[in-house]
Every structure is written in C-alpha cells, then in structure tokens.
C-alpha positions in Angstrom: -35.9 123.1 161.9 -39.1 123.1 164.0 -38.9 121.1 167.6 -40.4 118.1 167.6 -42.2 116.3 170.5 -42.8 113.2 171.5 -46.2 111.8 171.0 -47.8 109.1 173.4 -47.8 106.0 171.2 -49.6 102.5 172.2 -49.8 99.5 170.3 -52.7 99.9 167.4 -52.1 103.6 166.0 -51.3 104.1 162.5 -48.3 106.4 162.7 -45.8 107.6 159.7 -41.8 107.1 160.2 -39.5 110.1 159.3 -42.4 112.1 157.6 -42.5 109.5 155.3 -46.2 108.4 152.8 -46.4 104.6 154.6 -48.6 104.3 157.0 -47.4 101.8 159.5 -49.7 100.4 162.6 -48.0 100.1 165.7 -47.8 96.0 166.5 -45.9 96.0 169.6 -43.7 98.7 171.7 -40.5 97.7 174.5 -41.3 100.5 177.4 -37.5 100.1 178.5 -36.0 100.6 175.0 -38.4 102.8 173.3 -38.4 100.4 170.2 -41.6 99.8 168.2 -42.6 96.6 166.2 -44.2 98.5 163.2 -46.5 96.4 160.5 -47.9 98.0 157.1 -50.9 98.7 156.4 -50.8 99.4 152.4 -48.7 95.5 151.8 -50.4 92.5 150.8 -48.6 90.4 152.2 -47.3 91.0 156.1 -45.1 92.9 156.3 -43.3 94.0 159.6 -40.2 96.6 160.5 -38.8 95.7 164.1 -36.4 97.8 166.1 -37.8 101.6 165.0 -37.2 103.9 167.9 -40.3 105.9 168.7 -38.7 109.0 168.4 -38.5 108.8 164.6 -42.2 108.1 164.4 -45.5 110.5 164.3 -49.2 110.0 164.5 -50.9 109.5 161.3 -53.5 112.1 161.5 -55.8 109.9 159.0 -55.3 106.9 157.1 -55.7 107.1 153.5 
C-alpha cells in the first residue's frame, strides 16, 4: 500500500474522502482536533458531513 501524506487543507478546497467519486468542499476545519466540516458539492439540497478527520481526506485535483 503506497504511503500517504498529509496535504495542507484550509477551509474552501474541494477534496475527495477515502478515494471516494464525491467531491466535498471543505466548510470549516478544528486546528486542535484535526476534524473537518465537509459540505457537497454534487447535492441539491445542503448537504453537510461533520466530524471527518483530515487524514482520511485528499485534494480534489479538479472538480468535475
């Protein structure tokens, strides 16, 4: 399994969580606890993910 590293991510990038095809965007981030407030970017509606660790997320290269 390759290494992974951990990517610098700030509130606004579109990033993909566990490799998966949703794009997320990056609504708010807790600097002590690492968690991320993700919302989607495909949904009609809001929808929003709270309490994803940043270490399961990557930069979305581009948004499709």
């Amino acid at each position: 399994m390759p290494e992974r590293r951990l990517s610098v991510v700030v509130v606004g990038d579109p990033v993909r969580v566990d490799d998966g095809a949703d794009t997320w965007r990056v609504d708010a981030r807790d600097p002590k606890t690492g968690m991320l407030t993700l919302e989607s970017l495909r949904s009609m509606t809001r929808m929003r993910w709270e309490g994803v660790h940043e270490f399961r997320v990557q930069r979305a290269g581009m948004f499709s």
